[in-house]
Residue frames as a rotation matrix with the C-alpha (Angstrom) as fourth column:
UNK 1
0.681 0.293 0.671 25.38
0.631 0.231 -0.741 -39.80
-0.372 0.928 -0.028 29.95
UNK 2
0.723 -0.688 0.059 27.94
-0.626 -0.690 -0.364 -36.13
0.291 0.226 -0.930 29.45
UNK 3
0.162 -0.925 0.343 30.56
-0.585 0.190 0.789 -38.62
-0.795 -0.328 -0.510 31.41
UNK 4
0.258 -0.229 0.939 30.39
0.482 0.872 0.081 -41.34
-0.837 0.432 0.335 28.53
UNK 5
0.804 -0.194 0.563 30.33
0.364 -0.589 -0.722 -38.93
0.471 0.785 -0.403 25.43
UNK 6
0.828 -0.525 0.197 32.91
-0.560 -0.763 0.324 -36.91
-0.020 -0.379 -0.925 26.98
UNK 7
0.113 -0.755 0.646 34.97
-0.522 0.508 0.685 -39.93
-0.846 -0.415 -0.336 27.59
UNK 8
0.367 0.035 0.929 34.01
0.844 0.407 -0.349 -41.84
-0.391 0.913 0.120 24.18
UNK 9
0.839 -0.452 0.301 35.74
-0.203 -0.776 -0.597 -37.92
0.504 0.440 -0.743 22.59
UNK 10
0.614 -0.719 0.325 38.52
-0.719 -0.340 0.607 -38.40
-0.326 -0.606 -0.725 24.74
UNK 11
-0.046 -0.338 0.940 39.40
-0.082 0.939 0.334 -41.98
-0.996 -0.062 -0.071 23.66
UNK 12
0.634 0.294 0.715 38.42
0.663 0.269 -0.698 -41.29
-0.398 0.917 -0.025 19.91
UNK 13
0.953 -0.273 0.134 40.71
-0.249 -0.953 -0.171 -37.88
0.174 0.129 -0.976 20.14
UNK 14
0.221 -0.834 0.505 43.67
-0.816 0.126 0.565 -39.96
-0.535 -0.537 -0.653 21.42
UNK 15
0.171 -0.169 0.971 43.44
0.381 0.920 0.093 -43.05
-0.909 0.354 0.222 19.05
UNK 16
0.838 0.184 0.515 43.33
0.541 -0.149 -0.828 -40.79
-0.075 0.972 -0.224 16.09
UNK 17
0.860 -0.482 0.168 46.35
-0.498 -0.719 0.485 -38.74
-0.113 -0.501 -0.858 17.76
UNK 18
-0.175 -0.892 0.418 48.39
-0.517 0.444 0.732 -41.87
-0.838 -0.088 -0.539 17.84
UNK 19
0.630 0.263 0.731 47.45
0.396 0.701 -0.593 -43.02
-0.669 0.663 0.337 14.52
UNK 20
0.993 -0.071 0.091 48.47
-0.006 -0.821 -0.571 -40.09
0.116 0.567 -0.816 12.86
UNK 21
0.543 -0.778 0.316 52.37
0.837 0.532 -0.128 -40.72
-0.068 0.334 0.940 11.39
UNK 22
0.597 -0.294 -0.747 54.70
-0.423 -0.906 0.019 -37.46
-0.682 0.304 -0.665 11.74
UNK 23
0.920 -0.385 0.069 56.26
0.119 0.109 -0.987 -37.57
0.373 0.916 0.146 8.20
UNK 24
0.640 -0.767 -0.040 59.94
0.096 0.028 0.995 -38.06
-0.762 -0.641 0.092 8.77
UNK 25
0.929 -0.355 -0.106 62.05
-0.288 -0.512 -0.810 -35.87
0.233 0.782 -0.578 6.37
UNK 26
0.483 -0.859 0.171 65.52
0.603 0.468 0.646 -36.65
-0.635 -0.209 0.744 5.00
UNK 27
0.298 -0.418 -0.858 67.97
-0.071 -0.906 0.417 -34.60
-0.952 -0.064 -0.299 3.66
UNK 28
0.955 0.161 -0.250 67.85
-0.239 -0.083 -0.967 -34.44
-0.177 0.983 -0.041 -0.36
UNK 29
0.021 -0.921 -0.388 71.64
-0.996 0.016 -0.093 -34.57
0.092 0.388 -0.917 -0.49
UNK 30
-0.429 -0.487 0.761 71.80
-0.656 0.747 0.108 -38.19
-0.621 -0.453 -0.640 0.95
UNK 31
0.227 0.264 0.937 69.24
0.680 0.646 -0.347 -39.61
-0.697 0.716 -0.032 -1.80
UNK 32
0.410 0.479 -0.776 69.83
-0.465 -0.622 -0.630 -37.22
-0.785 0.619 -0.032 -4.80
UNK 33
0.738 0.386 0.553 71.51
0.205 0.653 -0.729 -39.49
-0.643 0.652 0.402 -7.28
UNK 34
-0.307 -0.934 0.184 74.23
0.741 -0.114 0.661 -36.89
-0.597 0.340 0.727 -8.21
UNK 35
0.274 0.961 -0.045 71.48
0.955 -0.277 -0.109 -34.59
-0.117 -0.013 -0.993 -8.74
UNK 36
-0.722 -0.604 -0.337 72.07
0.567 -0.238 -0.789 -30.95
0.397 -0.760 0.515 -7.67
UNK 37
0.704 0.710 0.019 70.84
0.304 -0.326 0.895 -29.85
0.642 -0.624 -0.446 -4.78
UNK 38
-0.026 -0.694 0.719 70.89
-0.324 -0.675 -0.663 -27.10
0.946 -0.251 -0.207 -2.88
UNK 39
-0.858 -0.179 -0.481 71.62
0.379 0.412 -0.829 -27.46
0.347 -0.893 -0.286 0.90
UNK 40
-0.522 0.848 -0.089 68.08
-0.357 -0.312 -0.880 -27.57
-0.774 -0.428 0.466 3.30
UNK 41
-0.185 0.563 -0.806 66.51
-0.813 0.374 0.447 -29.18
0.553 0.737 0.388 0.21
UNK 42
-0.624 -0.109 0.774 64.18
-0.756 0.334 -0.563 -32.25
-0.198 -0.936 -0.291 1.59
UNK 43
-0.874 -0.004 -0.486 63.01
-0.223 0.892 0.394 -35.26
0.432 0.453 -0.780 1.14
UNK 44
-0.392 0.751 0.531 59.22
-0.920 -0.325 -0.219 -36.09
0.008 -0.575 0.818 2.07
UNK 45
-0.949 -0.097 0.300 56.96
0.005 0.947 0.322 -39.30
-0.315 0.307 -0.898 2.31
UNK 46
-0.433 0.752 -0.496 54.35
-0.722 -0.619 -0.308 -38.94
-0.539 0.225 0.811 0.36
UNK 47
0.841 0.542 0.004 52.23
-0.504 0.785 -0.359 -42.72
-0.198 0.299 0.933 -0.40
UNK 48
0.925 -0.178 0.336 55.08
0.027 0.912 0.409 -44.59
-0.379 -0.369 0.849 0.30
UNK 49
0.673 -0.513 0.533 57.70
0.734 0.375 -0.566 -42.62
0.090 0.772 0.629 -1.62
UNK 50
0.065 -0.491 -0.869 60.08
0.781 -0.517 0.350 -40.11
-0.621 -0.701 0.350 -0.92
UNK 51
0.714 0.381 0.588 59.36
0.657 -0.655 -0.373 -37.20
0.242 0.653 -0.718 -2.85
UNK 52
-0.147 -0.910 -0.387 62.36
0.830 -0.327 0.453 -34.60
-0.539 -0.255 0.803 -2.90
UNK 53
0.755 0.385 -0.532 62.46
0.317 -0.923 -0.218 -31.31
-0.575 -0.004 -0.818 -2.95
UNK 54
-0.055 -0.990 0.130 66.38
0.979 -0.079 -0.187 -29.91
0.195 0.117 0.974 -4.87
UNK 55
0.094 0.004 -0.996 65.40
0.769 -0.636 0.070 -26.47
-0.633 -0.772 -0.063 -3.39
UNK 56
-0.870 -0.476 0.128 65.09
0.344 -0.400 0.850 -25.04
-0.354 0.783 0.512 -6.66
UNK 57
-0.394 0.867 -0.306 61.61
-0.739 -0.496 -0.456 -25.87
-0.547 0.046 0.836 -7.07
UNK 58
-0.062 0.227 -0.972 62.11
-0.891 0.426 0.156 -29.25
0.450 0.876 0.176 -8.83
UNK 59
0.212 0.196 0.957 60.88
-0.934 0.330 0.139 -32.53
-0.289 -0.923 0.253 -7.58
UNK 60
-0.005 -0.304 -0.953 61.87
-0.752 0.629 -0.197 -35.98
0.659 0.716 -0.231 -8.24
UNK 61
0.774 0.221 0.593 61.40
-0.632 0.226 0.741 -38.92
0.029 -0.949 0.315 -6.10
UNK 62
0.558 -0.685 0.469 64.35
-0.660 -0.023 0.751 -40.76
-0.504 -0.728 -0.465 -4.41
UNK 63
0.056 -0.193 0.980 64.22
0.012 0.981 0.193 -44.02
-0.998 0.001 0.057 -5.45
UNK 64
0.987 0.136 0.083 64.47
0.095 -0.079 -0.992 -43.04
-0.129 0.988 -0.091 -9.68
UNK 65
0.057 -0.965 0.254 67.76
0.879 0.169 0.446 -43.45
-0.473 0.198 0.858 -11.02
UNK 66
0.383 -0.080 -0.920 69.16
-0.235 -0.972 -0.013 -40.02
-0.893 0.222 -0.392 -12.12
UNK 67
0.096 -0.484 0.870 69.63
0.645 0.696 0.316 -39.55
-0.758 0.530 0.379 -15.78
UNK 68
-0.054 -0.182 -0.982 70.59
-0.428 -0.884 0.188 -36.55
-0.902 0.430 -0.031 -18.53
């Protein structure tokens, strides 16, 4: 009975391991739009959108056209 539980954690601890998506960050300069940003500024997914950082403290998300 400890070998099944033990194994049924092991198999529930590893499916949830490979579910889990590492976020894959991109570098703000390559989507900013003509933006500025500073260098090391990043780019996050966050519900399907890239969310950007301009290392200032201001966020905007990639895919918005940039406008003044």
């Amino acid at each position: 009975m400890k070998f099944q539980a033990i194994l049924l954690a092991l198999v529930s601890a590893v499916s949830v391991c490979m579910a889990a998506a590492v976020p894959k960050t991109v570098p703000a300069k390559d989507v900013s739009g003509g933006r500025f940003v500073l260098d090391g500024a990043q780019c996050s997914p966050v519900q399907g959108r890239l969310v950007c950082d301009d290392g200032l403290g201001n966020t905007f998300f990639a895919d918005d056209p940039f406008s003044s």
